[in-house]
C-alpha positions as CSV (number, residue, x, y, z in Angstrom):
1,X,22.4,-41.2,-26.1
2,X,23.4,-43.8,-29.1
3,X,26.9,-45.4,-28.5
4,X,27.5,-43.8,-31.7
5,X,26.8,-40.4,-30.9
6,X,28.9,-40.9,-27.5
7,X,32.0,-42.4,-29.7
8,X,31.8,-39.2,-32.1
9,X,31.6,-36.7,-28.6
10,X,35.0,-38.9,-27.5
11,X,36.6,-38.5,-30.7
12,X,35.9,-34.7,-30.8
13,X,36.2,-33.3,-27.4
14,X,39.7,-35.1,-27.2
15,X,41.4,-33.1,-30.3
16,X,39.6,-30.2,-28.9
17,X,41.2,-30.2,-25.6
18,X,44.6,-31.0,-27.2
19,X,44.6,-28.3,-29.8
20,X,43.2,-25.9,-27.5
21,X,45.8,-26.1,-24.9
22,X,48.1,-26.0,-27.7
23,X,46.9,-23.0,-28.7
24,X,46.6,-21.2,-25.5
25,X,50.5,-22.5,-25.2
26,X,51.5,-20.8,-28.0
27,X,49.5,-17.5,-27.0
28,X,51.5,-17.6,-23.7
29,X,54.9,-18.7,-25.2
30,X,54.2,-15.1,-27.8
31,X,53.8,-12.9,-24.8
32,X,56.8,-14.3,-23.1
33,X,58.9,-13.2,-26.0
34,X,57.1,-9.8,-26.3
35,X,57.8,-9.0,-22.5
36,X,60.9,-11.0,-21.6
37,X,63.7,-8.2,-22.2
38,X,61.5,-6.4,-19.7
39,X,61.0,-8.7,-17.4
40,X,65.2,-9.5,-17.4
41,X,65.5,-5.5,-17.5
42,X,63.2,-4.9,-14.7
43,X,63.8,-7.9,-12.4
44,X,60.6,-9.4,-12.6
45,X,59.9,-11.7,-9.5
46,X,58.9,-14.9,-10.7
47,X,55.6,-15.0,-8.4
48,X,54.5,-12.0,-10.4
49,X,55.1,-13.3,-13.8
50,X,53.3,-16.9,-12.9
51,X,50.2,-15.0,-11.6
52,X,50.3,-12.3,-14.9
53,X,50.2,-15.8,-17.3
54,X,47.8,-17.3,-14.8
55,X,45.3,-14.5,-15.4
56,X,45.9,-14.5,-19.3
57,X,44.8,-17.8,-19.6
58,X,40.9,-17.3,-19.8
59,X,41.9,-14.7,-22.8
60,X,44.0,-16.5,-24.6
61,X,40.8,-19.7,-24.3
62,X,38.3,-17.4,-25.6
63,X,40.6,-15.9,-28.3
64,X,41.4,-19.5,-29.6
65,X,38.4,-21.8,-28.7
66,X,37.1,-21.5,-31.9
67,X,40.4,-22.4,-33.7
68,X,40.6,-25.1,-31.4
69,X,37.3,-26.5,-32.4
70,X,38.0,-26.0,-36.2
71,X,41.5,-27.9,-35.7
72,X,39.6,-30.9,-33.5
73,X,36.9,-31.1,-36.2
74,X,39.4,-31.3,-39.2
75,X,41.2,-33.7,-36.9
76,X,38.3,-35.6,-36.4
77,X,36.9,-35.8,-40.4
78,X,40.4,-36.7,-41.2
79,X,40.8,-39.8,-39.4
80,X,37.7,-40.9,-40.1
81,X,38.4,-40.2,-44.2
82,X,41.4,-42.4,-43.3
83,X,40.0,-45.0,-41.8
84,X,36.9,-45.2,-44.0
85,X,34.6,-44.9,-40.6
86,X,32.4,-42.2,-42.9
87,X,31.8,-44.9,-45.6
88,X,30.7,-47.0,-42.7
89,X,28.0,-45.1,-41.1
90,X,26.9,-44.1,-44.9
91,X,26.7,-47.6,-45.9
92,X,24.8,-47.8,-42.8
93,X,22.1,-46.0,-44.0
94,X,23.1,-42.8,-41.7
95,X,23.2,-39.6,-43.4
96,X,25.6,-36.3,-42.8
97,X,22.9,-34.6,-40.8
98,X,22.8,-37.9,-37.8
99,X,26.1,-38.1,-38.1
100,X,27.0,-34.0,-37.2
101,X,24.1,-33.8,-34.4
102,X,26.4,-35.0,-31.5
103,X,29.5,-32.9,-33.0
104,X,26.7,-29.3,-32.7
105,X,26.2,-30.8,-29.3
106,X,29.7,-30.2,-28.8
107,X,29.6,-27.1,-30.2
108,X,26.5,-25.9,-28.4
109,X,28.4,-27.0,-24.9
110,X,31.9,-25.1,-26.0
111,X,29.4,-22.1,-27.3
112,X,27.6,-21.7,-23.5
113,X,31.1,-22.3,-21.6
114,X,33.0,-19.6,-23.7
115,X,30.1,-16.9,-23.3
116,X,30.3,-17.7,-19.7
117,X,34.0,-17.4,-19.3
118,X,34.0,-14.4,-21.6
119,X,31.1,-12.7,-19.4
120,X,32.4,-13.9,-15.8
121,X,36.2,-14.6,-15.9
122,X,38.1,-12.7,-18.1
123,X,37.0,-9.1,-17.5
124,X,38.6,-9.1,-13.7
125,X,41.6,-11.6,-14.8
126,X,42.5,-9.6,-18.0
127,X,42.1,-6.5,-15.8
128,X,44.9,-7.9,-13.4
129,X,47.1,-9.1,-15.6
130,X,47.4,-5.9,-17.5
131,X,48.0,-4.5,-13.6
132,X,50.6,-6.6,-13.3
133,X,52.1,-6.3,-16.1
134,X,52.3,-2.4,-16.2
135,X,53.1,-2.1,-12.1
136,X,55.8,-5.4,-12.5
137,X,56.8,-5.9,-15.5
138,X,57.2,-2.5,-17.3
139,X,57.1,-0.9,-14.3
140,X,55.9,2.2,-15.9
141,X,56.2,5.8,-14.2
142,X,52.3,5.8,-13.5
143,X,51.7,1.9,-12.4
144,X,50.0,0.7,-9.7
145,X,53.0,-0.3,-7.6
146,X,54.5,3.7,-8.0
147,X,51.4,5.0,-7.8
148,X,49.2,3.2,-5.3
149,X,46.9,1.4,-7.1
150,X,45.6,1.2,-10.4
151,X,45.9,4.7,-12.2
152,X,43.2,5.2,-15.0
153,X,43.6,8.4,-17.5
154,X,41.1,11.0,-19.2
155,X,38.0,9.6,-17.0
156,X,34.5,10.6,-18.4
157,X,31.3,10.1,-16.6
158,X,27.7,11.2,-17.2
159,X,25.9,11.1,-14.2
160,X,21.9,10.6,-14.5
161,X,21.8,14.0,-12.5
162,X,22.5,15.9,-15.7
163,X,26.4,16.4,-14.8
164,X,29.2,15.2,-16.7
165,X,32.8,14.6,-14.9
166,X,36.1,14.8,-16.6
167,X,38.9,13.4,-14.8
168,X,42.6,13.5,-15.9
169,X,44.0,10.8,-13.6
170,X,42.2,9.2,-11.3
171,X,44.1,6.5,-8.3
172,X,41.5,3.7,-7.8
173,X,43.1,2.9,-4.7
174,X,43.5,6.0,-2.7
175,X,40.2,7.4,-4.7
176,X,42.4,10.5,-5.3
177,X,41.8,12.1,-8.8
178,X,44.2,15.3,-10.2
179,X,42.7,17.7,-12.1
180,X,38.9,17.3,-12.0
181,X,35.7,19.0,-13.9
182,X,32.2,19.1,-13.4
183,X,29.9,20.3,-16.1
184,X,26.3,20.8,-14.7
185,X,23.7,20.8,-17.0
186,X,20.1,21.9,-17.4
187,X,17.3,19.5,-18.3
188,X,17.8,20.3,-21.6
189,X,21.7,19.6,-21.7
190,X,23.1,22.8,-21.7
191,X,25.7,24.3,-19.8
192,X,25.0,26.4,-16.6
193,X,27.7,26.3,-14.2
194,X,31.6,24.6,-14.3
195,X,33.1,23.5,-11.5
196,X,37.0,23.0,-11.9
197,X,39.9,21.1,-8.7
198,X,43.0,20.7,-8.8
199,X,42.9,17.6,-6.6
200,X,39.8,15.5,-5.1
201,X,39.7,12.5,-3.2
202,X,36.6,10.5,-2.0
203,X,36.4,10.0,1.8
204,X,33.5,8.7,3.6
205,X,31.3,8.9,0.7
206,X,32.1,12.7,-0.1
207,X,34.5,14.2,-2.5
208,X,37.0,16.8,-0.8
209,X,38.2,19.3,-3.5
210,X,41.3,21.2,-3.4
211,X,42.3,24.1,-5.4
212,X,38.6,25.1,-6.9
213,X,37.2,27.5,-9.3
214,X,33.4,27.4,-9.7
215,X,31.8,29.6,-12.2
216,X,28.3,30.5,-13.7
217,X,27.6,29.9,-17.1
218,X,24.5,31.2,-19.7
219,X,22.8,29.6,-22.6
220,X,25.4,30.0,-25.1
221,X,28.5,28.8,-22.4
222,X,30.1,32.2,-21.6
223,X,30.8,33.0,-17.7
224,X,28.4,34.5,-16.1
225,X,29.4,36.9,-13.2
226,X,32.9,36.7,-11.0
227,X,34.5,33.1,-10.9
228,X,34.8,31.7,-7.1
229,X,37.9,30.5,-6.1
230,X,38.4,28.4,-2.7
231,X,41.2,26.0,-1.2
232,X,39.1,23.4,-0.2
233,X,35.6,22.5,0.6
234,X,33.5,19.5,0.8
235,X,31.6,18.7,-2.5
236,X,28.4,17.2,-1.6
237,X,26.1,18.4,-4.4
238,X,26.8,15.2,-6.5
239,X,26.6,11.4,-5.6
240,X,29.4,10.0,-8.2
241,X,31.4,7.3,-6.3
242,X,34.8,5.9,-7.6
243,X,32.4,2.6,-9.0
244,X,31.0,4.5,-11.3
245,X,34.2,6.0,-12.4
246,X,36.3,2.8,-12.8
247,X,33.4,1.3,-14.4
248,X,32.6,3.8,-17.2
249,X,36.7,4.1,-17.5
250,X,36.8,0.2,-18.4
251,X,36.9,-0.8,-22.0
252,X,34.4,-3.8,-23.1
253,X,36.8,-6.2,-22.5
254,X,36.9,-5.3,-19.1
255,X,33.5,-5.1,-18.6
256,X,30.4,-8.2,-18.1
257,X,27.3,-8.1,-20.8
258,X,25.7,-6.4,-17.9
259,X,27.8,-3.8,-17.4
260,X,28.6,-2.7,-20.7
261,X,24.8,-2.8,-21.6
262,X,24.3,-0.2,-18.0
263,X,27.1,1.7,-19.4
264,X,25.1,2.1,-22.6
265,X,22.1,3.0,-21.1
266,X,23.7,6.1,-19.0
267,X,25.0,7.4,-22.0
268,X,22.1,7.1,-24.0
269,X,20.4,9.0,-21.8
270,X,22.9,12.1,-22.5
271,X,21.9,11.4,-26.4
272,X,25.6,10.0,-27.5
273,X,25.9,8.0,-30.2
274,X,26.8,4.9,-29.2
275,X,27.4,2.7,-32.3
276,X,31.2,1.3,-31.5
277,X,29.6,0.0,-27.9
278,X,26.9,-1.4,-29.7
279,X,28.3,-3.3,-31.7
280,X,30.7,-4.4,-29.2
281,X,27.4,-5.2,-26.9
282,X,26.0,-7.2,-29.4
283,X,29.4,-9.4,-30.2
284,X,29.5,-10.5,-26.6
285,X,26.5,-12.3,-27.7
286,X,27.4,-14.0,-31.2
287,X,31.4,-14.7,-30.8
288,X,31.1,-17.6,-28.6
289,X,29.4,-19.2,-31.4
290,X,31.9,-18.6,-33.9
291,X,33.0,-22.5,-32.7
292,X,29.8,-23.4,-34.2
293,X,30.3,-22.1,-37.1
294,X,33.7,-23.4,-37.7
295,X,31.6,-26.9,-37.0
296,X,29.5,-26.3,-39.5
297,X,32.0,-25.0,-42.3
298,X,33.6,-28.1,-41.8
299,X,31.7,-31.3,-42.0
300,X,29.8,-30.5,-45.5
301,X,33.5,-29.9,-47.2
302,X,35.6,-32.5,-45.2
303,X,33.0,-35.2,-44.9
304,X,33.0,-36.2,-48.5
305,X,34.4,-39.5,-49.1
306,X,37.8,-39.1,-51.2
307,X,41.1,-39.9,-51.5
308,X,44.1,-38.0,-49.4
309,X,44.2,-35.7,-52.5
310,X,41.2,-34.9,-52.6
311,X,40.9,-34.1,-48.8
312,X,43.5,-32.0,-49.1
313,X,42.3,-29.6,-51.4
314,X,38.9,-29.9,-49.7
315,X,41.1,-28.6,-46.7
316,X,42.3,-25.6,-48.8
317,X,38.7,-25.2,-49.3
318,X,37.5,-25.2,-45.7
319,X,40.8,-23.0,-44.7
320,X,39.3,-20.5,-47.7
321,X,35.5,-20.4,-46.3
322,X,36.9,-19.9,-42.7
323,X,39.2,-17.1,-43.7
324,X,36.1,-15.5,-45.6
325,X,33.8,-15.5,-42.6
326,X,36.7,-13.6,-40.6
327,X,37.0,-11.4,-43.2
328,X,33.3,-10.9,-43.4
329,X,32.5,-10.8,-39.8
330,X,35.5,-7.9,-39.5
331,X,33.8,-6.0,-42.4
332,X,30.3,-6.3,-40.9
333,X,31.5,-5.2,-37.4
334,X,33.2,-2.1,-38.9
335,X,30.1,-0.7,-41.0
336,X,28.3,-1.5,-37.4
337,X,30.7,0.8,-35.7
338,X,30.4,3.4,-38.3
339,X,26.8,3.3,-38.2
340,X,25.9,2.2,-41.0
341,X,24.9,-1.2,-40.3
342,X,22.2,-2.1,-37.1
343,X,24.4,-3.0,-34.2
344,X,22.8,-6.8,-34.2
345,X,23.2,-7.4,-37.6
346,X,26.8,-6.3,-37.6
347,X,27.7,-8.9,-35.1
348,X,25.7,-11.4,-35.7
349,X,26.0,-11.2,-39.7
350,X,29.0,-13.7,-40.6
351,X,27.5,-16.1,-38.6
352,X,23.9,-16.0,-40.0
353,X,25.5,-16.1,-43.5
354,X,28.0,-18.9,-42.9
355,X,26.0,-20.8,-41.1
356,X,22.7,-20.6,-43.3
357,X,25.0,-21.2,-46.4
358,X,26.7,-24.7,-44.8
359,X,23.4,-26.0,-44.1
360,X,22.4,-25.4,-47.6
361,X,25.5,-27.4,-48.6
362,X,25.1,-30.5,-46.2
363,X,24.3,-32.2,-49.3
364,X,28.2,-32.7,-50.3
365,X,28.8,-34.4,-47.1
366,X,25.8,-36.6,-48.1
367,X,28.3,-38.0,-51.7
């Protein structure tokens, strides 16, 4: 690597750091003033509240990487501008292009760390920091401390067995669910039987049912014969375990590329239009190079040699472009969830556009 390329990596990753810790700072310090009148109202032990920020800290990275990396860069073109370094390595013969290949480095390096974090870290940390925060902080009526574990609501499953579970409330540590139905289908995904508890819980890999009405049902879903009603027996005609309902409960966030692209695949199978998930699929993909982007918005605008001014309104410029590719990647990602875009392009769309239309424009940094 060319002591010049290692000197612009140094310069970079340094404002980076800074701004991004800054940034994650402030994200923290916002969430303190949203929560502290219950934390004071509730008694929060301070254990608790250091492990709920301690696990909010790979969100709050992923959520503000990319600002970081816009705020470095700016730093970066900045002090060069000031200092005349860019007139340097022009006069040098050196052209905008050699001089932004270590800062994509950079970029490239941030890109692969956020997806990783995004895909490995923050679906179990953001996961038990909003378990903290409902079971200790707010201490809601149905948290995990009151309840036993983590209590998840209006549970849906599709099982590749043609049956589809509906769960009210479902305890994922006792593996107790309250008010539970199971459709069974045919082959052709219509209705032939109903099977409704008041109370199931999992135990040594069967579900005991309490409280159940079974029923037949014909073609066009109208019972079929006398319902049966019985206190309790074991229910051992399906194999849904409490994994599969915690993980089809769990919204993207909470959820790996891998899982969420399973999920998908289950419910595919039961013909649902999946468009929202798709999109969502597809973004886990293209947001951690938003960073790049920003990198590449940047240097064509700010890289021009001019006067503090002039670099100023270039900045209004850059600040302009930036807000448009938010704007536009929102707008693409809501015509993907409505359908009407393909879920890849939708996510991937601002980032094509921006990106293709700086590298066009490396020719101002080149003046």
């Amino acid at each position: 690597m060319k002591i010049l390329d290692r000197y612009v990596i140094r310069e970079l990753v340094i404002p980076i750091i800074f701004c991004s810790a800054s940034l994650i700072m402030l994200f923290l310090i916002a969430d303190i003033f949203d929560n502290l009148s219950e934390m004071l109202r509730n008694k929060t032990d301070v254990g608790y509240i250091f492990k709920y920020y301690l696990n909010l800290i790979p969100i709050a990275f992923s959520q503000t990487i990319c600002w970081a990396t816009l705020l470095g860069t700016i730093f970066l073109l900045f002090n060069y501008n000031r200092h005349n370094e860019i007139l340097a390595m022009k006069a040098a013969g050196l052209s905008i292009e050699t001089i932004m290949v270590p800062m994509l480095y950079v970029g490239l390096v941030i890109g692969i760390m956020t997806f990783v974090i995004n895909d490995r870290v923050v679906p179990n940390t953001y996961l038990e920091a909003q378990d903290i925060r409902h079971s200790q902080i707010e201490k809601n009526a149905s948290s995990a401390k009151k309840m036993g574990g983590l209590t998840l609501h209006d549970v849906t499953y599709f099982s590749p067995e043609n049956e589809i579970f509906y769960i009210q409330t479902f305890n994922t540590k006792e593996n107790k669910a309250e008010n539970l139905n199971v459709l069974f289908l045919t082959p052709e995904k219509k209705a032939e039987r109903k099977v409704i508890a008041k109370e199931g819980v999992y135990k040594s890999g069967v579900w005991k049912l309490k409280q159940i009405t079974s029923y037949d049902m014909d073609e066009q879903g109208k019972i079929v014969g006398d319902p049966v009603i019985l206190p309790e027996k074991d229910f051992t005609e399906v194999n849904v375990t409490p994994k599969d309902l915690i993980e089809t409960s769990r919204e993207s966030i909470y959820l790996s590329y891998k899982e969420l692209k399973g999920q998908i695949q289950k419910l595919k199978e039961h013909q649902f239009r999946l468009h929202s998930e798709e999109v969502e699929l597809a973004n886990k993909l293209a947001s951690p190079w938003y960073n790049l982007v920003m990198i590449l918005i940047a240097v064509p605008i700010l890289s021009v040699i001019a006067k503090r001014k002039a670099f100023a309104i270039n900045l209004c410029i850059c600040f302009g472009v930036v807000l448009a590719f938010h704007i536009t990647n929102a707008f693409a990602q809501a015509l993907g969830k409505s359908g009407v875009l393909y879920a890849p392009v939708a996510a991937w769309f601002s980032n094509l556009v921006f990106a293709t239309g700086a590298l066009f424009r490396l020719d101002l940094g080149n003046r």
